[in-house]
N, C-alpha and C positions, 0 to 999 in steps of 0.2 A: 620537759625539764627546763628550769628557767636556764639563762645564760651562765649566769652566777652558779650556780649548781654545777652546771656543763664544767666551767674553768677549777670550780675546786675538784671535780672530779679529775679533770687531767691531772692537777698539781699534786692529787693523791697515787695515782697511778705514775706518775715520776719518780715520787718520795718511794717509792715501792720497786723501783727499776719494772715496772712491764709496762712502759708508754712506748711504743714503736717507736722508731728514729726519728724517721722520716715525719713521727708526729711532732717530736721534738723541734724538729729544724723549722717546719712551718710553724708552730704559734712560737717558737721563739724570733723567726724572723716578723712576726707580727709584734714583738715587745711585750710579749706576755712575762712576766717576773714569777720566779720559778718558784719561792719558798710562800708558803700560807702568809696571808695580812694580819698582821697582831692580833687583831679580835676578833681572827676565826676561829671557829671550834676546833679545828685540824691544831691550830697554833697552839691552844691553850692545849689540846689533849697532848702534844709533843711534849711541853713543857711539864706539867703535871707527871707523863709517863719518865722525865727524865728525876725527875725530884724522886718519886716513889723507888727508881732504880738506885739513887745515892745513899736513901734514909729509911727503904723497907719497909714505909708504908706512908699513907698520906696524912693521915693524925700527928699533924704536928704542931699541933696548938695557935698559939694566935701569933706567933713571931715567926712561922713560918715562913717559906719561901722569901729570904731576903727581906722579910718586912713588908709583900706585895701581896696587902689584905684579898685585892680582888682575887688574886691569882691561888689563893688561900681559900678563898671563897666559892671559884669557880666548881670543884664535884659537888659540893651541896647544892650548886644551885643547879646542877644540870644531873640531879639523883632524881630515882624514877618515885614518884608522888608515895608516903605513906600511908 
């Protein structure tokens, strides 16, 4: 598993409360930053998962999400091929 993999997995396993303490305290004392980077997929699924929860589903035409085509854009482009 690359590095980058390894660090989103912790920060998945955080956002989930099951990262041990003790794991916590060491990469936090190494300055690891604890919420996903904006254009991760963790990020964008958060995002996505919190909209769907306000408006009942993701179909929300082209003015969606505050006007943030990408973010509008993001399940189409990450649907499984038809």
């Amino acid at each position: 598993m690359a590095l980058g993999q390894w660090i989103g997995q912790q920060r998945s396993l955080y956002a989930a409360d099951a990262l041990p303490a003790d794991r916590i305290a060491a990469l936090t004392s190494m300055g690891l930053s604890w919420p996903h980077p904006p254009e991760s997929f963790e990020h964008h699924l958060a995002q996505i998962t919190a909209c769907a929860a306000r408006h009942g589903t993701l179909a929300l035409g082209k003015n969606a999400h505050g006007g943030n085509r990408r973010l509008a854009a993001w399940p189409e482009d990450h649907a499984p091929p038809r």
